[in-house]
MDTraj code that builds the backbone (N, CA, C; nanometers):
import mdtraj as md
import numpy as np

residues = "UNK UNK UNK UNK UNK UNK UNK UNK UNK UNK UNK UNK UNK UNK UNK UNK UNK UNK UNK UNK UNK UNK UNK UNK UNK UNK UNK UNK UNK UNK UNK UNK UNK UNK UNK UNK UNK UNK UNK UNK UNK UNK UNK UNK UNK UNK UNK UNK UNK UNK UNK UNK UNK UNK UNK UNK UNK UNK UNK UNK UNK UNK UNK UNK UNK UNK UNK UNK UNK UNK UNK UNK UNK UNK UNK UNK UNK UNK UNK UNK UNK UNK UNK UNK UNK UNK UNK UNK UNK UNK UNK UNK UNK UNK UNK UNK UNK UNK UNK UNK UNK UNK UNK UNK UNK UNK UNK UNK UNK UNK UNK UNK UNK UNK UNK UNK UNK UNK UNK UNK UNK UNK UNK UNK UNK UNK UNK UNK UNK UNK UNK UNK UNK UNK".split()
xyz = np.array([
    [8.2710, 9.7698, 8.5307],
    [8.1467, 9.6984, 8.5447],
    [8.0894, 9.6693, 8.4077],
    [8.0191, 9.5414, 8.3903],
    [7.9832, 9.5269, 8.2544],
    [7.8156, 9.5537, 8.3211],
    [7.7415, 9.6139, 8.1935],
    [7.5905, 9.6039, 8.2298],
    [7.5212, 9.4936, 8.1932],
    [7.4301, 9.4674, 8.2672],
    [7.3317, 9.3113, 8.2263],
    [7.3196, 9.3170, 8.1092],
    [7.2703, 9.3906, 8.0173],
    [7.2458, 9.4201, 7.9028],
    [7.3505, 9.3622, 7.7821],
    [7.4819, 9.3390, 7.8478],
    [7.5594, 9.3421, 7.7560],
    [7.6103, 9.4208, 7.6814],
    [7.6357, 9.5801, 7.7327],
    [7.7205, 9.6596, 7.6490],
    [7.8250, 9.6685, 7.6929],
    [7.9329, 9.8039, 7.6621],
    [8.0385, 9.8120, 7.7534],
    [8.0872, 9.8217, 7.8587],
    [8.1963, 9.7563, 7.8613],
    [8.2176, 9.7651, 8.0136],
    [8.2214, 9.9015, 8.0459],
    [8.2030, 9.9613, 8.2059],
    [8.2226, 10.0866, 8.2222],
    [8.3201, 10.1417, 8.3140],
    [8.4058, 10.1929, 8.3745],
    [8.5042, 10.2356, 8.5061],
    [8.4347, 10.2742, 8.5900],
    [8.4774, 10.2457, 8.7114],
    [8.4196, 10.2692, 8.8335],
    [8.5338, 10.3280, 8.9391],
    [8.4637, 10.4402, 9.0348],
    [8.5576, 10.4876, 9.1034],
    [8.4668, 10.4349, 9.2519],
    [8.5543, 10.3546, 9.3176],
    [8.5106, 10.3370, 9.4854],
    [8.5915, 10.4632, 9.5486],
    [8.4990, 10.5196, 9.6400],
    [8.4947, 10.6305, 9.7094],
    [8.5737, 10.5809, 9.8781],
    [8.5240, 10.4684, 9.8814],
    [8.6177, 10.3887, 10.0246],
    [8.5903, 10.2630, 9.9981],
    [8.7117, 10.1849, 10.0795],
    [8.7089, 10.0896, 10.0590],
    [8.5989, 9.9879, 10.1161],
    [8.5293, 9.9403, 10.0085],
    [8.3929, 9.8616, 10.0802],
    [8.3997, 9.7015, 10.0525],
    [8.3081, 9.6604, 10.1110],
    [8.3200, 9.4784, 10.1194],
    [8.2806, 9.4685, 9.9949],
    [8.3249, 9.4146, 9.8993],
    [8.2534, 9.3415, 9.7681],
    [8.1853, 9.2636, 9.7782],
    [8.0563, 9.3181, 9.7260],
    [7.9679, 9.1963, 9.6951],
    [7.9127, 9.1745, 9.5344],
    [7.7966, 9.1318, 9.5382],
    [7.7222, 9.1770, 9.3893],
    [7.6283, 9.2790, 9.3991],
    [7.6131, 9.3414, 9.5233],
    [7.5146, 9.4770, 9.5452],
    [7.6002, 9.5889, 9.5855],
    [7.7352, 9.5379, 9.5381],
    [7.7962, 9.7058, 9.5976],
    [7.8336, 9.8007, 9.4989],
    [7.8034, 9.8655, 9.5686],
    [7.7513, 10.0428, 9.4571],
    [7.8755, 10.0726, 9.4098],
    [7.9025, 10.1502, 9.2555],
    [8.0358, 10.2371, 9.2748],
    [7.9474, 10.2966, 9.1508],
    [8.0721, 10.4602, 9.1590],
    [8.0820, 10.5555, 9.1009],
    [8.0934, 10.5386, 8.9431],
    [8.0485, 10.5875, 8.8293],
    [8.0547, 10.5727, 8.7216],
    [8.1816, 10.6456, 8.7009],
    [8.3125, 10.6460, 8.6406],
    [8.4326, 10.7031, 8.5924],
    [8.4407, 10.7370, 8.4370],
    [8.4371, 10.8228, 8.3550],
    [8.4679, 10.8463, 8.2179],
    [8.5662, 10.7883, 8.2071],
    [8.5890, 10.7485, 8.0583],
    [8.7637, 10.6887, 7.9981],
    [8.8248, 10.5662, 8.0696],
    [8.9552, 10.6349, 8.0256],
    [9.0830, 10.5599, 8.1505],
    [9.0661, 10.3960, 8.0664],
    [9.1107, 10.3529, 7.9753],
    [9.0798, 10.2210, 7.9184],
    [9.1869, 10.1272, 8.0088],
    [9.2860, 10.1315, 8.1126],
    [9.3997, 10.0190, 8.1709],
    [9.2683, 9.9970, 8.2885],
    [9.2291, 10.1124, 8.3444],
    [9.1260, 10.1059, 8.4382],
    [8.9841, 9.9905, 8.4247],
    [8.9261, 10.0309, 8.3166],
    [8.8390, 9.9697, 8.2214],
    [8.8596, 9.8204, 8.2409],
    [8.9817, 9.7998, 8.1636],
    [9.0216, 9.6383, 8.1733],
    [9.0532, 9.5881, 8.2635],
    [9.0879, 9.6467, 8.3627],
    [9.1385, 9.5622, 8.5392],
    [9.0052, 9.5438, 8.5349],
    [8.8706, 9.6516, 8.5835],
    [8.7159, 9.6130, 8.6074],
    [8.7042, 9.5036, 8.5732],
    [8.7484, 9.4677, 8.4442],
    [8.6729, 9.3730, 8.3084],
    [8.6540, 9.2582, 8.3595],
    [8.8427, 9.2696, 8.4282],
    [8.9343, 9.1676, 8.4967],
    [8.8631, 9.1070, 8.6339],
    [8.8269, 9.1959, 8.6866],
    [8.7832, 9.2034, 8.8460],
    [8.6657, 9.1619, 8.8268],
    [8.5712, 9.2056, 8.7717],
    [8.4562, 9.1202, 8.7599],
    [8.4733, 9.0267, 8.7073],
    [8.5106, 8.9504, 8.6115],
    [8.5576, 8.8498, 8.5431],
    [8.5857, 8.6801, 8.6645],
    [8.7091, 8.7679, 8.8062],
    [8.7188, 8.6815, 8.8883],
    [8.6047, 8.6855, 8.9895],
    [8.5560, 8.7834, 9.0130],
    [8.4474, 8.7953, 9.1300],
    [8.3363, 8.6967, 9.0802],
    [8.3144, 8.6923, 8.9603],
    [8.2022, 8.5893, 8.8604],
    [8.2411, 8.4450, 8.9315],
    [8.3853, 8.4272, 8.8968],
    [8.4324, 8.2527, 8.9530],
    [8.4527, 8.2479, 9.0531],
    [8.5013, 8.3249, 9.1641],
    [8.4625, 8.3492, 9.2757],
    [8.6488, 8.2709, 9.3437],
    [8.7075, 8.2256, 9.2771],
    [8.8494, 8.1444, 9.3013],
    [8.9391, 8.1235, 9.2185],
    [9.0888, 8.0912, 9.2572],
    [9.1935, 8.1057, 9.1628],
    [9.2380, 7.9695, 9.1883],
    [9.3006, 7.9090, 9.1349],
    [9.3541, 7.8021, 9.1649],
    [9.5069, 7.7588, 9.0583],
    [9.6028, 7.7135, 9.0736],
    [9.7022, 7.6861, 8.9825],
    [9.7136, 7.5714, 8.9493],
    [9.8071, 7.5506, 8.8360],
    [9.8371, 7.4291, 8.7643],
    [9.9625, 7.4280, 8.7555],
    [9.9951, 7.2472, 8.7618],
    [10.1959, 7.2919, 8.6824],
    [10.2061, 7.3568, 8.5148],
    [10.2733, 7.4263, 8.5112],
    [10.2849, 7.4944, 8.3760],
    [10.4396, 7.3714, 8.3424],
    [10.5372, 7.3640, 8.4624],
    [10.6491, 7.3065, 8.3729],
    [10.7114, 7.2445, 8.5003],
    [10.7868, 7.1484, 8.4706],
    [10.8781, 7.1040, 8.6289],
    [11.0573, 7.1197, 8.5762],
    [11.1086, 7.1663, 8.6116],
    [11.2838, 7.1514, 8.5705],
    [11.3723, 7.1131, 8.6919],
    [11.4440, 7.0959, 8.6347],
    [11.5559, 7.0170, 8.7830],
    [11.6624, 7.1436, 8.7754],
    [11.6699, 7.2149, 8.8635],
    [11.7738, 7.3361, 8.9109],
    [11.9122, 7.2867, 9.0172],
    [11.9794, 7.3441, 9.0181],
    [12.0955, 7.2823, 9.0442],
    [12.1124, 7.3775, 9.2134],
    [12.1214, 7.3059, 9.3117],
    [12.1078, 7.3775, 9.4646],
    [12.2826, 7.4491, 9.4980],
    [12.3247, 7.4991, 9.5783],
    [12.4072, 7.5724, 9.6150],
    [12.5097, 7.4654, 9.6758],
    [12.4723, 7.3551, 9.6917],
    [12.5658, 7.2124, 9.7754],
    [12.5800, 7.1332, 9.6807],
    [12.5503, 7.1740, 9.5335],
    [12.5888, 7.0560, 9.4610],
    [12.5025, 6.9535, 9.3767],
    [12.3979, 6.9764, 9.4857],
    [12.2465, 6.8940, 9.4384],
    [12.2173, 6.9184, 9.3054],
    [12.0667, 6.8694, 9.3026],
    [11.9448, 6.9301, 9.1534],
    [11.8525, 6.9186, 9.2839],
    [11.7351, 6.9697, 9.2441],
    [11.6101, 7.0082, 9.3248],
    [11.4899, 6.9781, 9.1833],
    [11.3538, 6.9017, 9.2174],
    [11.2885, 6.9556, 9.1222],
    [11.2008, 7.0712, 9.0891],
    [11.1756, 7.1812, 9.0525],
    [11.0989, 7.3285, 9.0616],
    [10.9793, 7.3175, 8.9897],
    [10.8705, 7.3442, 9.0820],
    [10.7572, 7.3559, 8.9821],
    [10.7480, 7.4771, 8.9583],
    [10.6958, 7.5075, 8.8188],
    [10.6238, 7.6641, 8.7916],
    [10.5175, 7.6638, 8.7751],
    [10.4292, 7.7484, 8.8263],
    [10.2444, 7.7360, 8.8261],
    [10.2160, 7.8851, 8.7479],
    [10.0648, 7.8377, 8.7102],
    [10.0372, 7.9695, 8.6997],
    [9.8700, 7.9342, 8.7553],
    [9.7945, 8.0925, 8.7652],
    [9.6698, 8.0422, 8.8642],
    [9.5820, 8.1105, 8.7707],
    [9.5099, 8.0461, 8.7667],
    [9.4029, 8.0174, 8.6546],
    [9.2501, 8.1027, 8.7863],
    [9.1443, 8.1221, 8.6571],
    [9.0435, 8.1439, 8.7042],
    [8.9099, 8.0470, 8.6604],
    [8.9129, 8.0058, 8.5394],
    [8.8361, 7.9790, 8.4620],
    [8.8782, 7.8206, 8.4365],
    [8.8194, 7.6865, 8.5214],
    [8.8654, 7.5989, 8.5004],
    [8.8050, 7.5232, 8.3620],
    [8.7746, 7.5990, 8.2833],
    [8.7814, 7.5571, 8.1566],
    [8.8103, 7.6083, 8.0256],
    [8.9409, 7.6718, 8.0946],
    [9.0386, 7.7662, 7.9861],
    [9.1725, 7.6759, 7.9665],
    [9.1848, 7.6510, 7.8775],
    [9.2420, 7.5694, 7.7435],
    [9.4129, 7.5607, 7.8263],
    [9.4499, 7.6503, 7.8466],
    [9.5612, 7.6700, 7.9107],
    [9.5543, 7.6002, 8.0779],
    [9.4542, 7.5488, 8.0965],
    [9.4727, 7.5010, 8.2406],
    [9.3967, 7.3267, 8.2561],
    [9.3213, 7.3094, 8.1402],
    [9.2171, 7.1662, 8.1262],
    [9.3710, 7.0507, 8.0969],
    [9.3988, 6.8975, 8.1857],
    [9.4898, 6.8583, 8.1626],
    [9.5759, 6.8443, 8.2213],
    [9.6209, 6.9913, 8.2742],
    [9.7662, 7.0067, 8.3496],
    [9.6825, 6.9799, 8.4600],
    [9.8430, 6.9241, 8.5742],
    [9.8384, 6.8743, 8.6706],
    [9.7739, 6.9875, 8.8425],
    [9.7740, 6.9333, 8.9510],
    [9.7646, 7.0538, 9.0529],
    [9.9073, 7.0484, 9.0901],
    [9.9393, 7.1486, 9.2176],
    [10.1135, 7.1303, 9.2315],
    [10.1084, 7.0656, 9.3682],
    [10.2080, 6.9668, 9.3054],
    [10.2299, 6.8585, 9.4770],
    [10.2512, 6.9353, 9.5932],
    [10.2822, 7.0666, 9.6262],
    [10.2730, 7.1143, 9.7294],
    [10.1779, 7.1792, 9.7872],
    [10.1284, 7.1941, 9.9325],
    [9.9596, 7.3032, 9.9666],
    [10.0142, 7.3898, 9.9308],
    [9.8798, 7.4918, 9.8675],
    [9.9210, 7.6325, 9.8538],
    [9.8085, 7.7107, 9.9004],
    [9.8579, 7.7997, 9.9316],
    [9.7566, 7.8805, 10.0127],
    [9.6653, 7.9490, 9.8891],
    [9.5435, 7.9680, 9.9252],
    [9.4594, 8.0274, 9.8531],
    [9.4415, 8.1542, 9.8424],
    [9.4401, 8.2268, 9.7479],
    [9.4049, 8.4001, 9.7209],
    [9.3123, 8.4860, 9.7902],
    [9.2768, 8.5419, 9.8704],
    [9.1605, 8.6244, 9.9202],
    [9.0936, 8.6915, 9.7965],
    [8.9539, 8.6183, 9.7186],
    [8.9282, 8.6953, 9.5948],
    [8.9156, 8.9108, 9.6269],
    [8.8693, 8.8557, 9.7307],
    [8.8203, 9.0058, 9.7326],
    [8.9652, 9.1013, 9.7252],
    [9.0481, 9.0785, 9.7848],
    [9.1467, 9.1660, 9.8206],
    [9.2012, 9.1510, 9.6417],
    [9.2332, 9.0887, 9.5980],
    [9.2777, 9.0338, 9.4311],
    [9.2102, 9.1124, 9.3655],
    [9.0899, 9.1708, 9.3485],
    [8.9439, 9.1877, 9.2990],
    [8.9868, 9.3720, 9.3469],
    [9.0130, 9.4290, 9.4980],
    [9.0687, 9.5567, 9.5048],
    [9.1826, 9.6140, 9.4356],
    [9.2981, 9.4845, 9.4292],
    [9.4330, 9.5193, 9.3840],
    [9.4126, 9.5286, 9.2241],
    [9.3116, 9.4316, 9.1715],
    [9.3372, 9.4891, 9.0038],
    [9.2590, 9.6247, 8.9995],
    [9.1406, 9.6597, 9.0688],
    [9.0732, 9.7296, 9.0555],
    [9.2197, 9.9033, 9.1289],
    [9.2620, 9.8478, 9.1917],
    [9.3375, 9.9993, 9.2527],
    [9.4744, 9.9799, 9.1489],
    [9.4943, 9.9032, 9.0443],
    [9.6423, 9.8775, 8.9563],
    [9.7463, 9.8061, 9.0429],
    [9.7226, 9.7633, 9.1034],
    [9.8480, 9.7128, 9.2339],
    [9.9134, 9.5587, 9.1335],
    [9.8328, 9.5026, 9.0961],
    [9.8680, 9.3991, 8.9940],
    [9.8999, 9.4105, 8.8564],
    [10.0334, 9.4061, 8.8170],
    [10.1845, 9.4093, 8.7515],
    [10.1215, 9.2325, 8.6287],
    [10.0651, 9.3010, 8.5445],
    [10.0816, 9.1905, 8.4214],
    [10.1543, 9.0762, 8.3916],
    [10.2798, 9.2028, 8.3674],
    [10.4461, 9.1267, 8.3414],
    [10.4857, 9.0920, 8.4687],
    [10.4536, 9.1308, 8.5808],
    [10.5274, 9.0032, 8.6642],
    [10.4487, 8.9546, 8.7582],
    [10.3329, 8.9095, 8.7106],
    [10.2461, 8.7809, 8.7337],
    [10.2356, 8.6436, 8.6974],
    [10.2284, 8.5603, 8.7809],
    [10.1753, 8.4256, 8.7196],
    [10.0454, 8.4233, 8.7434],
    [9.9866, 8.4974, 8.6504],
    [9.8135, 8.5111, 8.6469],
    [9.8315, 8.4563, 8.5429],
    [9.6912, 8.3892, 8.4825],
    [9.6797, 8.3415, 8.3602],
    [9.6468, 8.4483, 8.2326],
    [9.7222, 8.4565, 8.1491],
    [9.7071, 8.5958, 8.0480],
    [9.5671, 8.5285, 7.9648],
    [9.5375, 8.3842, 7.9713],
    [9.3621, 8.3814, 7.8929],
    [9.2510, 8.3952, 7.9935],
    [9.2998, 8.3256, 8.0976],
    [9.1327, 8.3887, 8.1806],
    [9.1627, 8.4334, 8.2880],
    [9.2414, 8.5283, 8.2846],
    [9.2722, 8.6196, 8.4430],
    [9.2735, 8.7346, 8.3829],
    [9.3799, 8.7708, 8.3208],
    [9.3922, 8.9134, 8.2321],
    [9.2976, 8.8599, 8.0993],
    [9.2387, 8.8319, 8.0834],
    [9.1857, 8.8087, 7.9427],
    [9.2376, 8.8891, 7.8159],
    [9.3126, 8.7886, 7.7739],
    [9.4056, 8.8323, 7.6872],
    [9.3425, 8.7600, 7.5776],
    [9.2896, 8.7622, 7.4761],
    [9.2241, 8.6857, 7.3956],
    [9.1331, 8.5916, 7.4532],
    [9.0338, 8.5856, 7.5404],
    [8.9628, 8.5389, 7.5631],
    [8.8385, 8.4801, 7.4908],
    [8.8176, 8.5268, 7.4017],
    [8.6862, 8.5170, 7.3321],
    [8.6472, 8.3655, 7.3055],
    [8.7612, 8.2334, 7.3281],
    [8.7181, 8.1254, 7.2971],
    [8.7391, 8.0379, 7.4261],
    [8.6944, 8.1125, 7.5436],
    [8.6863, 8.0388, 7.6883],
    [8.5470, 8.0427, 7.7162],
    [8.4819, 7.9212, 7.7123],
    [8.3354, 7.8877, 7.7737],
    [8.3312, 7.9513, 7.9237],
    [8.2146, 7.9927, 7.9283],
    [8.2025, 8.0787, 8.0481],
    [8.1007, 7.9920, 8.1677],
])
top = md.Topology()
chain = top.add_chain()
for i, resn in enumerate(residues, 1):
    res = top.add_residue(resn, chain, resSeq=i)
    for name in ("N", "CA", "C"):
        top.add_atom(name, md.element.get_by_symbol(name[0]), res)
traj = md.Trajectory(xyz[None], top)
C-alpha cells in the first residue's frame, strides 16, 4: 500500500480473501521487499482499473502441413500512456479481458511469474517507471 502522503510503500497481509475495493482494510506486514513490490504492482493496476494488449511483433511461423501462419505477440499493458504501448497496434483477434481483481490477488499472493509473463515490465511490473505520466 502506498500512503496518501506519499511515503513508502508498505506490505500488507490479507487475513481472508476479501472483495477489493479502495476501502478494504489489510494488515500492516514488516519487510519482505518481492512482497512490497507486487503491492506497489497491485495498486499500481487497481489505480487503472484494466489491462489491455498491443502487437509487440507479427512473424510468419511455419505450420505442421507445410504452411506459414501469421503469429501475433502481445504484451498487456496497464498504463495507456507508457511509451512501450502509445502507437502499437490492438491484436486483430477478441481477447478476453483480465478480471483486475483476481490479477490484483495473484500479484499480491506471488502467483505471477515476471519471467514468464507478457505483462508489461514499464507499467505492470514497473520496472523503471519513473518516466510514465500517471
Amino acid at each position: 500500500m502506498v500512503p496518501d502522503d506519499g511515503g513508502d510503500a508498505v506490505v500488507v497481509r490479507i487475513n481472508q480473501r476479501p472483495v477489493l475495493s479502495s476501502e478494504t482494510l489489510l494488515d500492516v506486514v514488516p519487510g519482505y521487499s518481492v512482497q512490497r513490490q507486487n503491492l506497489r504492482r497491485a495498486e499500481n493496476l487497481r489505480r487503472f482499473g484494466r489491462l489491455f494488449p498491443v502487437v509487440v511483433s507479427k512473424d510468419w511461423e511455419y505450420t505442421r502441413s507445410g504452411g506459414k501462419t501469421l503469429v501475433e505477440t502481445w504484451c498487456w499493458h496497464v498504463n495507456p500512456k507508457c511509451p512501450d504501448a502509445v502507437g502499437k497496434p490492438a491484436p486483430s483477434e477478441q481477447t478476453q479481458p483480465f478480471n483486475i481483481n483476481q490479477v490484483v490477488l495473484d500479484l499480491i499472493n506471488g502467483r505471477i511469474n515476471a519471467s514468464a509473463s507478457r505483462f508489461c515490465r514499464r507499467c505492470f511490473w514497473l520496472d523503471g517507471a519513473g518516466g510514465i505520466p500517471a
